[in-house]
N, C-alpha and C positions, 0 to 999 in steps of 0.2 A: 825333496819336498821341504817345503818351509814350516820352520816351526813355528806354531801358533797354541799362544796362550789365553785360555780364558778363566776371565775376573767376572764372578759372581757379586753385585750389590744387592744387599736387604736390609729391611725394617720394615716396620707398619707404615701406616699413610700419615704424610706428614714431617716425617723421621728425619729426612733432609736427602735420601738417594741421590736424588737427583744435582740437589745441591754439590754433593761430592761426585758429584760426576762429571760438573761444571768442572770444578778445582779440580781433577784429574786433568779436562780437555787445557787446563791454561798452562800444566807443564808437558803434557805428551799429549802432542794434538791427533797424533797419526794412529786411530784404533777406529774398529767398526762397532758404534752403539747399539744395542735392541732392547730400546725397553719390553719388558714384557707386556705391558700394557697393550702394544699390537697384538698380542697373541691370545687377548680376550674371545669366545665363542661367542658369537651373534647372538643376540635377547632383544630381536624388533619388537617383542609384547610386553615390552619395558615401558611406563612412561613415570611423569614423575607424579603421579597417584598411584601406582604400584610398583614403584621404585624398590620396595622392598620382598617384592616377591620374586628375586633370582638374588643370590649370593654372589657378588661378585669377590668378596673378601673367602672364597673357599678354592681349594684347589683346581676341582671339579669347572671352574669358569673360566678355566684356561682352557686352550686347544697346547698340550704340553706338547705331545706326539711332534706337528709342527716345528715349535719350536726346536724341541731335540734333533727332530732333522735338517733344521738350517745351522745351528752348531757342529752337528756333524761336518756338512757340507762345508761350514768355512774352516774348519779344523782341517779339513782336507783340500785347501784352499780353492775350494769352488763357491762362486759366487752364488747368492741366492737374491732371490725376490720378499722382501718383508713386509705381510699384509699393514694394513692399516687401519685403526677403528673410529668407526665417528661415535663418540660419548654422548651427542645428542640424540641421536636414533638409536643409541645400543648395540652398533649393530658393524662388522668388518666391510669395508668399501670395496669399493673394484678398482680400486690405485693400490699400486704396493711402491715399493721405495726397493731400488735394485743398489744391493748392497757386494763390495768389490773384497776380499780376502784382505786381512793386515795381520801381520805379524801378534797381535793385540787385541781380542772381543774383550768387550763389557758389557753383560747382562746386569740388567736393574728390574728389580721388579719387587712386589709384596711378597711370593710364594719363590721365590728362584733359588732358595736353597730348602725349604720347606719337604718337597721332595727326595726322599733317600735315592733314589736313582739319581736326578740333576746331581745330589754332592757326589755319590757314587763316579757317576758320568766324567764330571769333570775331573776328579781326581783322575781316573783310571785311563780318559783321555791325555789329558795333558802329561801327566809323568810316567805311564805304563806302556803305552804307543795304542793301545786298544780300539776297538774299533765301536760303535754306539752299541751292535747288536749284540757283541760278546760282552757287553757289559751287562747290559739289560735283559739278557738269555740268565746270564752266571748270576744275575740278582734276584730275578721271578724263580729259579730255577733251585738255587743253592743256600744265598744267602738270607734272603729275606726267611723262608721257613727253618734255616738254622739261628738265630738270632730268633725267632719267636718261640723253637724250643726248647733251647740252652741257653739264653743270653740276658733276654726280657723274663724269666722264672727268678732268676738269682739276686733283682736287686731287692727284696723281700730279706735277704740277710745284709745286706751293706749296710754299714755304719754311718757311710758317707755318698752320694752321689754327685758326683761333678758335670752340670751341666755344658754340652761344649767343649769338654775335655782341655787339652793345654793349653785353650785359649783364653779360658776363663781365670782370670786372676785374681779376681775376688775369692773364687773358690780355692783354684790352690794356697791359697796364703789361710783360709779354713782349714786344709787339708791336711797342709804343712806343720799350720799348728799342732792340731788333731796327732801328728806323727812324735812331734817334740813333745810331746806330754805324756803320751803310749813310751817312748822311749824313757823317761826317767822313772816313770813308773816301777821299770824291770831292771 
């Protein structure tokens, strides 16, 4: 079976996603896109006089389920069918766009890392060989209610918290400080 990596993009609206998604396809043209944007849940009692009565900037206005199962599927290089939404109605069409396995996904969307299972997901796909449901069993199952009663209690003593962990460089250069000062201290 072929190996198949997938690339989570996010930001809020606006952020440039999509823009870097462009600049991705102008050096490696060969991956299969999904915005998450297709993966919106129908709201036809949308219009634009009550535009603001459904959330779309909330997780809940995704159909996630969906989506995790067509990552699955291409992770396991089987093709899927990717619905489609029309913004003017609100609402998923009856065209989907049939989408072929590459070596390469890119997920773009507002919430596509937003979700602890999506990072979970992808992690524990791509580098663990895992499969969605031993992911998502051992999350509902294990990790999420151990993380809520050992993990989320203790940052109430931390000195410091690092949002985003080693990715955040702003933070560790606080950090790092923070360590270089403790240290001459003693």
């Amino acid at each position: 079976m072929k190996d198949v990596k997938i690339i989570g993009i996010t930001g809020g609206s606006g952020s440039g996603k999509s823009t870097i998604v462009r600049r991705i396809e102008e050096v490696c043209p060969d991956f299969v896109f999904i915005p998450q944007d297709n993966y919106y849940k129908s709201a036809s009692f949308i219009s634009n006089t009550n535009i603001t009565a459904y959330n779309f900037d909330h997780p809940d206005a995704f159909d996630s389920e969906l989506l995790h199962s067509h990552l699955s599927a291409l992770k396991k290089w089987q093709s899927v069918e990717m619905p489609q939404y029309d913004f003017v109605h609100h609402r998923r069409t009856e065209q989907t766009v049939h989408l072929e396995p590459a070596p390469l996904v890119i997920v773009e969307g507002l919430m596509i890392l937003h979700d602890p299972v999506i990072r979970r997901l992808l992690r524990d796909i791509n580098e663990r060989g895992r499969t969605l449901e031993s992911v998502v069993k051992q999350y509902l199952e294990v990790v999420r209610p151990g993380h809520a009663s050992f993990i989320e209690p203790t940052k109430e003593y931390a000195d410091l918290i690092v949002p985003e962990g080693g990715q955040n460089e702003n933070a560790l250069q606080v950090l790092i400080t923070f360590v270089k000062e403790i240290s001459k201290r003693e």
